[in-house]
PDB file of N, CA, C and O in Angstrom:
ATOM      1  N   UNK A   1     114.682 134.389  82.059  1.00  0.00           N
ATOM      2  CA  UNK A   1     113.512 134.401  82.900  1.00  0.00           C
ATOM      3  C   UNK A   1     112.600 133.247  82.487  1.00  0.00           C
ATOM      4  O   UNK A   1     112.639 132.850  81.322  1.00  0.00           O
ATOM      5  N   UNK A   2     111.775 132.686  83.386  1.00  0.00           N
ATOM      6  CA  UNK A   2     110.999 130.971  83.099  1.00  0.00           C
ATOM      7  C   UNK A   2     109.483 131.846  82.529  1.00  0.00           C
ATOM      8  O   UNK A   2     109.236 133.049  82.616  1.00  0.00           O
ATOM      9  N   UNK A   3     108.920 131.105  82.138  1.00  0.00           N
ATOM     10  CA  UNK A   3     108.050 131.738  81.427  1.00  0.00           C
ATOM     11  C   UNK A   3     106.495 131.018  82.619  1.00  0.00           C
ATOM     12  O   UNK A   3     106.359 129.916  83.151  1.00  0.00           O
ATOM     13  N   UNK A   4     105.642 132.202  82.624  1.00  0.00           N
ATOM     14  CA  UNK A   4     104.500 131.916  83.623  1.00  0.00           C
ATOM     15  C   UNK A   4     103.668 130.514  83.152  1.00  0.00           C
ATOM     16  O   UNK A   4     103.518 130.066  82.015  1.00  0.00           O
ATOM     17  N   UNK A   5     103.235 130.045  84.319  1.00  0.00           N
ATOM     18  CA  UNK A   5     102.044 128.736  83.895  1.00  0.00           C
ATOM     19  C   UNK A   5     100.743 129.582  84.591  1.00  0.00           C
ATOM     20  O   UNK A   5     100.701 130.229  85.637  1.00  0.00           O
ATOM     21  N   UNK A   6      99.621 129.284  83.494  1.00  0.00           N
ATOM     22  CA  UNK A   6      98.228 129.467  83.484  1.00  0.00           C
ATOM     23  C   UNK A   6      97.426 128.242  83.805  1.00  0.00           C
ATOM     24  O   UNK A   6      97.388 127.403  82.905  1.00  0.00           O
ATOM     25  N   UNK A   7      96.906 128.027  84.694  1.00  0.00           N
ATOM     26  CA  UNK A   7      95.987 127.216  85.210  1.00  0.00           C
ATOM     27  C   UNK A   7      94.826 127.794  85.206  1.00  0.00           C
ATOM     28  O   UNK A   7      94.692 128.985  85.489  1.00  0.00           O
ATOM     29  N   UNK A   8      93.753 126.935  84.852  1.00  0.00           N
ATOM     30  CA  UNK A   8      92.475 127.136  84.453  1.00  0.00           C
ATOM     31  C   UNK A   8      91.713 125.714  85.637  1.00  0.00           C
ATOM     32  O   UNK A   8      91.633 124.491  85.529  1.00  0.00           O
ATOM     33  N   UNK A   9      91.298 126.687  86.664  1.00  0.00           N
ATOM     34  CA  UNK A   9      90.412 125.841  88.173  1.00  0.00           C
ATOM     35  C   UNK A   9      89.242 126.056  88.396  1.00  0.00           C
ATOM     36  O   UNK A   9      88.618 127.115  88.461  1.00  0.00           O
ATOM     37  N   UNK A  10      88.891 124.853  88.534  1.00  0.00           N
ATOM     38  CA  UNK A  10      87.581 125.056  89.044  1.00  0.00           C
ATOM     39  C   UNK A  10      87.022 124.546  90.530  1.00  0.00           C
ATOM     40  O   UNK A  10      87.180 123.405  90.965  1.00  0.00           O
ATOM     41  N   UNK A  11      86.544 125.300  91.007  1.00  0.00           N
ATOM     42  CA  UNK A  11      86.454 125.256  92.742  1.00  0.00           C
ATOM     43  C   UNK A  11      85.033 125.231  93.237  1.00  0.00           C
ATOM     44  O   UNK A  11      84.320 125.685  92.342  1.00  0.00           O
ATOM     45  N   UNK A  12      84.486 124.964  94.057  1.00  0.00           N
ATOM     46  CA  UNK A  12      82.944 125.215  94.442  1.00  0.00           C
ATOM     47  C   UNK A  12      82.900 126.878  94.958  1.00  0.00           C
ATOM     48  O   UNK A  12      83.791 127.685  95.224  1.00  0.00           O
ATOM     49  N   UNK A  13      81.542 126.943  94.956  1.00  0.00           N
ATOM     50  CA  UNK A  13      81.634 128.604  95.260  1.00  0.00           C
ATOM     51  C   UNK A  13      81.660 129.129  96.975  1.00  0.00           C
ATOM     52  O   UNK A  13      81.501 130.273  97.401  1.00  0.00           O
ATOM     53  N   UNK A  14      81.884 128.027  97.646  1.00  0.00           N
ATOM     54  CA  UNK A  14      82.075 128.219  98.857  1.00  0.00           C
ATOM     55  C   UNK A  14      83.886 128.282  99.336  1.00  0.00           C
ATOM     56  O   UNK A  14      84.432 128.252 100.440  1.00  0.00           O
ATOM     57  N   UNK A  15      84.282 128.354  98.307  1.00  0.00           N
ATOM     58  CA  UNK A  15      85.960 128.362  98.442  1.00  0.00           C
ATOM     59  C   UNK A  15      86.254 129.860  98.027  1.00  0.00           C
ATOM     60  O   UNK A  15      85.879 130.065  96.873  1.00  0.00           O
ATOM     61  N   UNK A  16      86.803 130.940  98.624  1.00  0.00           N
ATOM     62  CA  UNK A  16      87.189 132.107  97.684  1.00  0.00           C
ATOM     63  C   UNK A  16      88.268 131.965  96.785  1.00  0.00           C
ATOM     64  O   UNK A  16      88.965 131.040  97.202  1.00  0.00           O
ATOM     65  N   UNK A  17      88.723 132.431  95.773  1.00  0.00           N
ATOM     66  CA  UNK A  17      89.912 132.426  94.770  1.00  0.00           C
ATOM     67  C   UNK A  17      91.050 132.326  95.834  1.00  0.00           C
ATOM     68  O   UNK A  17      91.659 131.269  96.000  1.00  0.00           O
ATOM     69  N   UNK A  18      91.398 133.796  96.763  1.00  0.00           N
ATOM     70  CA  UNK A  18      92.458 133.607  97.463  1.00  0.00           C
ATOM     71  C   UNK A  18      92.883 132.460  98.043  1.00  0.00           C
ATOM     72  O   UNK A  18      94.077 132.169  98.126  1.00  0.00           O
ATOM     73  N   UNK A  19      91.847 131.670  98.520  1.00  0.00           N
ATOM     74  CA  UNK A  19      91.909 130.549  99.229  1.00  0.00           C
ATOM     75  C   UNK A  19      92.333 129.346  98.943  1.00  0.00           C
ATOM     76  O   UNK A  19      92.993 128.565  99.629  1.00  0.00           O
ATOM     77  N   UNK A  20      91.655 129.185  97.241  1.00  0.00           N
ATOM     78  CA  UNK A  20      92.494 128.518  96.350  1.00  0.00           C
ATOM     79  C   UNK A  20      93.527 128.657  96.233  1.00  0.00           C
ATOM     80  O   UNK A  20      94.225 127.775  96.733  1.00  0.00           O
ATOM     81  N   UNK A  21      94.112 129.609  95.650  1.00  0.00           N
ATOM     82  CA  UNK A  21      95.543 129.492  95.536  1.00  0.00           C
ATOM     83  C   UNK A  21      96.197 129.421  96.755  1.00  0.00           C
ATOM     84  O   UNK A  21      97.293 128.918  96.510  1.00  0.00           O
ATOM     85  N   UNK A  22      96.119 129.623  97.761  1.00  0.00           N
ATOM     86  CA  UNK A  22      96.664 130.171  99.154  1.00  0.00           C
ATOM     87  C   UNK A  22      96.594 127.821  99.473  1.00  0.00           C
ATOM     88  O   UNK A  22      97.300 127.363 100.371  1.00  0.00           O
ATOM     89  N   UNK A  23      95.853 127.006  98.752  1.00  0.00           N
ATOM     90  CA  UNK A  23      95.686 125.568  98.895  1.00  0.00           C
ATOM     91  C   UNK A  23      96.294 124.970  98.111  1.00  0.00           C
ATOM     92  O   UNK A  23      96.740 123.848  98.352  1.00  0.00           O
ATOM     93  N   UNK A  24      96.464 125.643  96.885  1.00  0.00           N
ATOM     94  CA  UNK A  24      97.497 125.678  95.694  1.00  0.00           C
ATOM     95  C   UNK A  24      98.831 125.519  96.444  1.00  0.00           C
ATOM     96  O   UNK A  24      99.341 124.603  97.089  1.00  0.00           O
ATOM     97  N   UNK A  25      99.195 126.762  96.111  1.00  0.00           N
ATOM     98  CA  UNK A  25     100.727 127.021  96.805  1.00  0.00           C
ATOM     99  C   UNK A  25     101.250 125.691  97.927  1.00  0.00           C
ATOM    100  O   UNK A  25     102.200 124.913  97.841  1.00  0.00           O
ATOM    101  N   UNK A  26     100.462 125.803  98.689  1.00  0.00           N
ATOM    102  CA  UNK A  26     100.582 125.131  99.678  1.00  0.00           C
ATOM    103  C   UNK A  26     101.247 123.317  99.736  1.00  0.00           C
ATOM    104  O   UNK A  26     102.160 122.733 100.318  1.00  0.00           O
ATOM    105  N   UNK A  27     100.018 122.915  98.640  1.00  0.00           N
ATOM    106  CA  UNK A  27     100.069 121.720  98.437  1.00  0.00           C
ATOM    107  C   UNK A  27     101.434 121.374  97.333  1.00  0.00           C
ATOM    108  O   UNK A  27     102.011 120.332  97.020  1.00  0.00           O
ATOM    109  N   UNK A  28     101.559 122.479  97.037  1.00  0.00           N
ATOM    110  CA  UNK A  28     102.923 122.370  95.599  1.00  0.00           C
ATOM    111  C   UNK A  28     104.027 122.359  96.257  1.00  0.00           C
ATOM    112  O   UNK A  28     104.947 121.542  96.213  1.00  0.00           O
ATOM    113  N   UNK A  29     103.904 123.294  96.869  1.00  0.00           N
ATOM    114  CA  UNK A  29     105.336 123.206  97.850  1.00  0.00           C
ATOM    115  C   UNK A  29     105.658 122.327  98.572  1.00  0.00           C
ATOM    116  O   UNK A  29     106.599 121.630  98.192  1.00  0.00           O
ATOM    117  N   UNK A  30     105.163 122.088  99.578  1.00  0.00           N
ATOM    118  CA  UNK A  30     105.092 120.462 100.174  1.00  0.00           C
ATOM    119  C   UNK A  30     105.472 119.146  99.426  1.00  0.00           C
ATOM    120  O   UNK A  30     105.738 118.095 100.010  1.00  0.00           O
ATOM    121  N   UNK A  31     105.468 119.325  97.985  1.00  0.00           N
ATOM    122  CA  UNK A  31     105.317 117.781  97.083  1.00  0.00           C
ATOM    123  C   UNK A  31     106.950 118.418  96.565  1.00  0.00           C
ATOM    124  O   UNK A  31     107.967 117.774  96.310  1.00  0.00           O
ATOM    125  N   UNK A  32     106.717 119.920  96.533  1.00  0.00           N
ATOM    126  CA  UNK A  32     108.171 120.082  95.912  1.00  0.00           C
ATOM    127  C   UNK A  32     109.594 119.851  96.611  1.00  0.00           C
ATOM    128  O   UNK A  32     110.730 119.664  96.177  1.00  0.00           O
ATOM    129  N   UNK A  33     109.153 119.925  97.598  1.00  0.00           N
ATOM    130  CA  UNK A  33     110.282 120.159  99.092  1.00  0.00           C
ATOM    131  C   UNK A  33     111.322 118.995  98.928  1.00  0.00           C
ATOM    132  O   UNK A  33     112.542 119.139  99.008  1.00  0.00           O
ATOM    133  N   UNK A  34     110.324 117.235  98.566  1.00  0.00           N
ATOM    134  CA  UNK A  34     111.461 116.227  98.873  1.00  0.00           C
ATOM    135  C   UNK A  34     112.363 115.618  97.571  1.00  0.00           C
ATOM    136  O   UNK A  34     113.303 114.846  97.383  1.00  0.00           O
ATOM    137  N   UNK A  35     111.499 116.431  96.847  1.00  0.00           N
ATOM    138  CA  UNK A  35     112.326 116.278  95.173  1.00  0.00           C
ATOM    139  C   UNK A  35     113.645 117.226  95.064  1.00  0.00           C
ATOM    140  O   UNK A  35     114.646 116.987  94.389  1.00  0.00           O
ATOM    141  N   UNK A  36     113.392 118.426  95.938  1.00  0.00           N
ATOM    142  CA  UNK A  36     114.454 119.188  95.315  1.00  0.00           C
ATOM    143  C   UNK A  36     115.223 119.450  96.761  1.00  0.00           C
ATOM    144  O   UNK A  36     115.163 120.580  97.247  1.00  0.00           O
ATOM    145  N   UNK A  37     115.816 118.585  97.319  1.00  0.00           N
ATOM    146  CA  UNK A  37     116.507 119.025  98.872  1.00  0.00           C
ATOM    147  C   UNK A  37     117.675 119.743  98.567  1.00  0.00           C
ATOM    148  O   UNK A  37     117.823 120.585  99.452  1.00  0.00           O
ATOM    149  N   UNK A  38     118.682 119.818  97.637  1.00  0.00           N
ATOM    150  CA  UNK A  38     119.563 120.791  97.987  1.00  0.00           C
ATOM    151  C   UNK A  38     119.490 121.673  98.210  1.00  0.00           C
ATOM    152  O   UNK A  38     120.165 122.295  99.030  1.00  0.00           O
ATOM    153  N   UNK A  39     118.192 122.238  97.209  1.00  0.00           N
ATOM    154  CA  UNK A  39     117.448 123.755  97.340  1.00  0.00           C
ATOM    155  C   UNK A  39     116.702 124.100  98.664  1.00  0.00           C
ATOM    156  O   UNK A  39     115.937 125.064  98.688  1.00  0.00           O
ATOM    157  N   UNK A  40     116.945 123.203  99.943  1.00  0.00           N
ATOM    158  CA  UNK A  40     116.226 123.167 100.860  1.00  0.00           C
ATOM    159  C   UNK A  40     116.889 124.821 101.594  1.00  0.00           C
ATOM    160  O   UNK A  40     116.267 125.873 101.745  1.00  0.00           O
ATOM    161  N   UNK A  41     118.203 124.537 101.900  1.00  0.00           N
ATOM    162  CA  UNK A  41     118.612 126.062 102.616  1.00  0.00           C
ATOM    163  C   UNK A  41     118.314 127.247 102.030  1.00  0.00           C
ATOM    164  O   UNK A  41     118.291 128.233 102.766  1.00  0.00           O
ATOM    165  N   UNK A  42     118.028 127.410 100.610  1.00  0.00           N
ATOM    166  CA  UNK A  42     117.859 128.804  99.705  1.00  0.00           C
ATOM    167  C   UNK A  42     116.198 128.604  99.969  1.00  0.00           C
ATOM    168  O   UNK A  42     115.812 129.161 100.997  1.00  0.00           O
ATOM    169  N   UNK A  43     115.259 127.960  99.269  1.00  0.00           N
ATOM    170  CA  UNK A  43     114.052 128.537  99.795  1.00  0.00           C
ATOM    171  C   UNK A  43     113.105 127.787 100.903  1.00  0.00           C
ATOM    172  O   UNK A  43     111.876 127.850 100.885  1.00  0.00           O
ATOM    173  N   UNK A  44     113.674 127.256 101.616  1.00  0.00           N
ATOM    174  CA  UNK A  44     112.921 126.777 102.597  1.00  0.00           C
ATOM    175  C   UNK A  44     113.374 127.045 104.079  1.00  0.00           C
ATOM    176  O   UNK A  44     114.150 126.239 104.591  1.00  0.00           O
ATOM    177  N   UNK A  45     112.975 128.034 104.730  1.00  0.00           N
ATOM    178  CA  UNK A  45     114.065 128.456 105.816  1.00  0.00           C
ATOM    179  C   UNK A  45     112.830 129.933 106.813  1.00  0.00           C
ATOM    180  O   UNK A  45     111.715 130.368 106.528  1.00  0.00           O
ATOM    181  N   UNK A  46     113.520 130.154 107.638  1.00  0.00           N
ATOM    182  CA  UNK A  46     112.490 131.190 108.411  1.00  0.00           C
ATOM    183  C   UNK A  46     112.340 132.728 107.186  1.00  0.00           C
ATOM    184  O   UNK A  46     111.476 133.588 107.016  1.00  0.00           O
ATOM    185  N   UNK A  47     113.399 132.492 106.690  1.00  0.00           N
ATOM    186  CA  UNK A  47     113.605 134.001 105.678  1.00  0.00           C
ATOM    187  C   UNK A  47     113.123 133.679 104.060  1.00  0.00           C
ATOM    188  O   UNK A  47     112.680 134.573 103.339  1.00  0.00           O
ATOM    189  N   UNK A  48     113.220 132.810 103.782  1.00  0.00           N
ATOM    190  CA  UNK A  48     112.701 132.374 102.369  1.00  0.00           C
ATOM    191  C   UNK A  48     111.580 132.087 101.964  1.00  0.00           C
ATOM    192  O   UNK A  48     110.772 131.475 102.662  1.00  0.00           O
ATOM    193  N   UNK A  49     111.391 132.402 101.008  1.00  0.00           N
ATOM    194  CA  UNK A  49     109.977 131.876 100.366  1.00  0.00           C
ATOM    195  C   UNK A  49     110.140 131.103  99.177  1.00  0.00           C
ATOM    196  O   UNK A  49     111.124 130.917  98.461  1.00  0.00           O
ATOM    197  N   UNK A  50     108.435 130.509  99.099  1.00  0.00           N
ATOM    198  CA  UNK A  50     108.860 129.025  98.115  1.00  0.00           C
ATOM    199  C   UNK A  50     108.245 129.899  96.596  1.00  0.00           C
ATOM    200  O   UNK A  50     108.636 129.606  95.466  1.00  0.00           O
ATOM    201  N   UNK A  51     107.091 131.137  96.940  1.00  0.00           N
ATOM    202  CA  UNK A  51     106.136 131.452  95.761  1.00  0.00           C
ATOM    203  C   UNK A  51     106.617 132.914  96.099  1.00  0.00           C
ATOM    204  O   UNK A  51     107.336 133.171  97.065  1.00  0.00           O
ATOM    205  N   UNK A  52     106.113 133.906  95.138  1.00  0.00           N
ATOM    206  CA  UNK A  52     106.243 135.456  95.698  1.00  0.00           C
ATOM    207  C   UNK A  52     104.728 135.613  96.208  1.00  0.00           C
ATOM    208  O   UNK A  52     103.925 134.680  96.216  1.00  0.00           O
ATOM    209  N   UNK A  53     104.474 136.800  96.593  1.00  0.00           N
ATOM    210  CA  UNK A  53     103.731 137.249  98.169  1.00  0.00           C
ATOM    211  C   UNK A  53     102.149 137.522  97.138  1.00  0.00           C
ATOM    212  O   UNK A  53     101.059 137.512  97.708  1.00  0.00           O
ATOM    213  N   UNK A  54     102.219 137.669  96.157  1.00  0.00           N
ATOM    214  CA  UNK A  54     101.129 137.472  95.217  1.00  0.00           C
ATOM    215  C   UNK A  54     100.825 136.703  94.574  1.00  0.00           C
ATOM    216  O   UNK A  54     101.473 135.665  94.704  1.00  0.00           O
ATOM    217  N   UNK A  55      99.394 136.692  93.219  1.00  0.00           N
ATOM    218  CA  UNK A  55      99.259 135.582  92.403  1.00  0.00           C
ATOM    219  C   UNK A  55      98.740 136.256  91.335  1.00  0.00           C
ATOM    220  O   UNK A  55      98.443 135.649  90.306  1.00  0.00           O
TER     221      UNK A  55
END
């Protein structure tokens, strides 16, 4: 099992936490997508996911 990363953010207070990460995720995945294309059919697809459904 990979062991968790802790990030320590700082955001203005007009951003909620969820939102952050929900900009997080977002932006990671996108940068991750063209580095790792074989892995494109396993998590990138109508049924897959790139993060799990929490944080």
């Amino acid at each position: 099992m990979l062991d968790p990363v802790h990030l320590l953010v700082s955001a203005p207070p007009k951003f909620a936490p969820a939102e952050v990460v929900r900009l997080f995720k977002g932006i990671t995945a996108r940068r991750l997508q063209p580095e790792f294309q074989p892995m494109r059919r396993v998590y990138w697809g109508p049924n897959a996911t790139r993060w799990a459904d929490g944080y």
